[in-house]
C-alpha positions as CSV (number, residue, x, y, z in Angstrom):
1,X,122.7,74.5,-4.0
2,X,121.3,71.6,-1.8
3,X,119.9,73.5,1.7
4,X,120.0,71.2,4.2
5,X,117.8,73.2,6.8
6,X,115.0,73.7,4.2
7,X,115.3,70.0,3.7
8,X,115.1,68.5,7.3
9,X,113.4,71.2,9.1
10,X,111.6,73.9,6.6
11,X,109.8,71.5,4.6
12,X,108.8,68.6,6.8
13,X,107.6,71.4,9.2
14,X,105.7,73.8,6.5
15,X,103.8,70.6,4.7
16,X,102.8,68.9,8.0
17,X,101.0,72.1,9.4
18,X,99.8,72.7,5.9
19,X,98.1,69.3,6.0
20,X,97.1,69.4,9.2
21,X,95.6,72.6,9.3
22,X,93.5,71.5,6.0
23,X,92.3,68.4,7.4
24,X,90.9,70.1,11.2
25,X,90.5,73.6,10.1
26,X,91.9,75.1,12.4
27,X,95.4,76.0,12.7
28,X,96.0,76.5,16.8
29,X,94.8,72.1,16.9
30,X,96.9,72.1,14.4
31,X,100.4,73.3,16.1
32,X,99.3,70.8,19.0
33,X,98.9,67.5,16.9
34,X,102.3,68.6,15.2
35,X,104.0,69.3,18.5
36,X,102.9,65.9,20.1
37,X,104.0,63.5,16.4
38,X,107.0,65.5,16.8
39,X,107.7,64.6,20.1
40,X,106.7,61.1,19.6
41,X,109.0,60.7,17.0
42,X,112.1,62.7,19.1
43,X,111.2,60.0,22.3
44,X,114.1,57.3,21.1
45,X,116.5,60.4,20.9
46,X,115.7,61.6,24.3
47,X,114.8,58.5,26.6
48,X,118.6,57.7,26.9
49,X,119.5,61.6,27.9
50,X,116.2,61.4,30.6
51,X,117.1,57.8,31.8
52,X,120.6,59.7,32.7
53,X,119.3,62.6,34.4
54,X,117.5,59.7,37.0
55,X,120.4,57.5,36.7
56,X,122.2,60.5,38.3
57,X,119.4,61.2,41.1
58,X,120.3,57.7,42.6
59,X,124.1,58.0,42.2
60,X,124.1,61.0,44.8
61,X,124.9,58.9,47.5
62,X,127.8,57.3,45.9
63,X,129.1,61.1,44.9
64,X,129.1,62.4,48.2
65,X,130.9,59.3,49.4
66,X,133.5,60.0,47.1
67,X,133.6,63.3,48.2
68,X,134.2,62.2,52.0
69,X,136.8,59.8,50.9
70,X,138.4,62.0,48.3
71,X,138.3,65.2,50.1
72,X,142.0,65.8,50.1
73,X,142.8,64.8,46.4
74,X,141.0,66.7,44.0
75,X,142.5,64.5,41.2
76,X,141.5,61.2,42.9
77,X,138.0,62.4,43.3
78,X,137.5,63.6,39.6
79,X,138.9,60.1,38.7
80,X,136.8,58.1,41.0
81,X,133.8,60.5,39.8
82,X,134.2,59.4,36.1
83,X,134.8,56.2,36.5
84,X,131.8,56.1,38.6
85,X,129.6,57.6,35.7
86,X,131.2,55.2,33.1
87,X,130.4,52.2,35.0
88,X,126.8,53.6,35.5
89,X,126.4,54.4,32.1
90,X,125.6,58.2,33.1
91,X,126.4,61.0,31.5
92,X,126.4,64.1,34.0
93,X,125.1,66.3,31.6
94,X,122.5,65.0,30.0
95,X,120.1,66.3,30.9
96,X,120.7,68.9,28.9
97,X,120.1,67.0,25.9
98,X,116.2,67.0,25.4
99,X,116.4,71.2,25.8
100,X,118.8,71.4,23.4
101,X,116.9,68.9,20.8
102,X,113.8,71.4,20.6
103,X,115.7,74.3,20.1
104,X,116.3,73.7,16.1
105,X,112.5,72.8,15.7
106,X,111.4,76.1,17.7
107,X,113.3,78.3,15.4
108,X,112.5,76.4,12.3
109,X,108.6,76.6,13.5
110,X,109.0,80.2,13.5
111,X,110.2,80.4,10.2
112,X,107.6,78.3,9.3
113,X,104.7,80.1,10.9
114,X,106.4,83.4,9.6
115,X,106.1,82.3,6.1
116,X,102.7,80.6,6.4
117,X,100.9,83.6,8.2
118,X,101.9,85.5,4.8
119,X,99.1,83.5,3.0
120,X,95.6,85.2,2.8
121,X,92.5,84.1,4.1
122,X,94.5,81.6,6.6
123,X,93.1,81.6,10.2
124,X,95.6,82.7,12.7
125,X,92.9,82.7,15.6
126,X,93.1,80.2,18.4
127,X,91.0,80.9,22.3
128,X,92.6,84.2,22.9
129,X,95.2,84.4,20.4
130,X,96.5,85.6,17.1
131,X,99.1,83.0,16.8
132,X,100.8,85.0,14.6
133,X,101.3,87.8,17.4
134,X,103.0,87.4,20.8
135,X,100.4,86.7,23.7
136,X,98.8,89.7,24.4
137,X,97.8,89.1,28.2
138,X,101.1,87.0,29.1
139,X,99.6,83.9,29.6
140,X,102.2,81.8,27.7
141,X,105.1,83.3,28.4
142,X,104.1,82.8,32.6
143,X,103.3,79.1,31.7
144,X,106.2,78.3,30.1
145,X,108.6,80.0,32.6
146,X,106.6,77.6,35.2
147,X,106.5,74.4,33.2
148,X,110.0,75.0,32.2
149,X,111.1,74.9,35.7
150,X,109.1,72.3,36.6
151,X,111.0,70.1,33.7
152,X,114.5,70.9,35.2
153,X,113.6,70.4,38.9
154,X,112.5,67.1,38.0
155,X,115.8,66.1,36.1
156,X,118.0,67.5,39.0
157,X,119.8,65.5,41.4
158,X,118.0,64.6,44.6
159,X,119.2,66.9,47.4
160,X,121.9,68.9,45.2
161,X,121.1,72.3,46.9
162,X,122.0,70.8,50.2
163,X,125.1,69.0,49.1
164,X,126.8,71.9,47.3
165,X,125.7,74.3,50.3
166,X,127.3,71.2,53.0
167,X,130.5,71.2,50.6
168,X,131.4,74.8,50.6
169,X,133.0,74.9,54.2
170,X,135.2,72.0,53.3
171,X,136.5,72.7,49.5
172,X,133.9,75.4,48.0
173,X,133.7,74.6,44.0
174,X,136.4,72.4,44.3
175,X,135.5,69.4,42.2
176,X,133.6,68.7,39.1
177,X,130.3,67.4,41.4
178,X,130.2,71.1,43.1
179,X,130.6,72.7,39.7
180,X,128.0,70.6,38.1
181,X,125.3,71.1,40.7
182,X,126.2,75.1,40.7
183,X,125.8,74.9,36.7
184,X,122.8,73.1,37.0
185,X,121.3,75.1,39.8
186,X,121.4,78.1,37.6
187,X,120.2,76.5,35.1
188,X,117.2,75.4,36.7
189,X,116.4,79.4,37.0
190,X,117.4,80.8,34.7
191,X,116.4,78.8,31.8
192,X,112.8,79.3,32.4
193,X,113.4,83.3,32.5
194,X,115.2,82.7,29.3
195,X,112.4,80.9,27.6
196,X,109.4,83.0,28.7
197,X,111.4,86.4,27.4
198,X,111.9,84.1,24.3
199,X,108.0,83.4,24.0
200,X,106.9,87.4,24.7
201,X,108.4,88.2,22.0
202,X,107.6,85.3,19.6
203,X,104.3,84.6,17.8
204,X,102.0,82.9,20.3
205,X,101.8,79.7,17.6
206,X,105.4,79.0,18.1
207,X,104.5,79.7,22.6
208,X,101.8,77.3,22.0
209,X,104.2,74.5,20.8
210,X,106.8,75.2,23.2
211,X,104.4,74.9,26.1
212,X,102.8,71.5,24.8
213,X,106.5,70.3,24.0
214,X,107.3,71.3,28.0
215,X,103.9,69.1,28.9
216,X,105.2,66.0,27.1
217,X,108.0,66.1,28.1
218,X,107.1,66.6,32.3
219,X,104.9,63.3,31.4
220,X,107.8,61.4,29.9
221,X,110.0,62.3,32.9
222,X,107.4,61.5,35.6
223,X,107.0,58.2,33.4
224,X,110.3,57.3,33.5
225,X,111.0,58.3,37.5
226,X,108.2,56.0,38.1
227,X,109.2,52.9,36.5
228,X,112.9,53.2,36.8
């Protein structure tokens, strides 16, 4: 039967870092060059999701607005608040998107690394790791808790803590903005917790490509903030 996993994710993933660790020699460089084609070639699929996530920084002002003029018609507000984001072109979640893109590639990588790591004489040793162990010291799990935060503070709105915080006296969790800033303020904390428990307990190769996949994509977002 025709595995569709094996085929778009297993494969591709196994003969790359095959290749790659045959052509350098050394199979840590190799995890990096893979991590940064991939997320070259995931850019087209994320650039609309991270173009959003600023799109929604500079509609702020326009939200609270709404709020102020809405504040006694919860429906009129969540109308006024989508139409808003249609005419914008926003959506107000997406910048959950580029998270959610990696996650099929992390646990395909493991599979991958799993199966790999089974071959004798391969090299599994890269600066202070066995990349076929979790980190023994704690230093990837740390960075990606910190880089991981650092990726979802940028993609927040502008000034969301104070507005949900300034909204609670008059209609606390009232409206889809207030619910979407508390949803995304948790997210912003415990995300990163999530993914450094994930990465102490996974081999450090599939840490090390999480951590340069959190690096590209902190570049991409100060990029885009920049020119947009």
């Amino acid at each position: 039967m025709f595995d569709i996993w094996n085929f778009v994710f297993i494969e591709p993933l196994a003969f790359s870092l095959s290749f790659l660790n045959g052509l350098i020699g050394n199979l840590g460089l190799a995890i990096i060059i893979l991590t940064l084609i991939i997320q070259l070639i995931l850019v087209p699929l994320r650039l609309p999701s991270l173009k959003s996530a600023k799109k929604m920084q500079k509609l702020k002002p326009h939200l609270d607005s709404l709020k102020e003029k809405h504040k006694e018609d919860k429906q009129a507000l969540f109308k006024a608040q989508m139409d808003l984001y249609k005419e914008h072109n926003v959506s107000p979640w997406g910048g959950i998107l580029p998270t959610l893109l990696s996650l099929p590639i992390v646990i395909a990588l493991y599979q991958v690394l799993s199966r790999s790591l089974g071959q004798t004489g391969l090299d599994t040793q890269f600066l202070w790791l066995n990349l076929g162990k979790p980190d023994p010291i704690f230093i990837l799990p740390i960075l990606t808790a910190l880089l991981q935060f650092v990726s979802s503070k940028m993609m927040m709105p502008m000034s969301q803590t104070t507005a949900a915080s300034s909204g609670s006296s008059k209609d606390k969790g009232s409206n889809l903005e207030d619910s979407m800033a508390m949803a995304q303020k948790q997210m912003q904390f415990l995300f990163p917790l999530f993914s450094a428990f994930l990465v102490l307990s996974l081999p450090s190769g599939v840490g090390l490509y999480w951590i340069i996949s959190l690096v590209f994509a902190i570049v991409q977002q100060w990029w885009i903030n920049e020119r947009l």
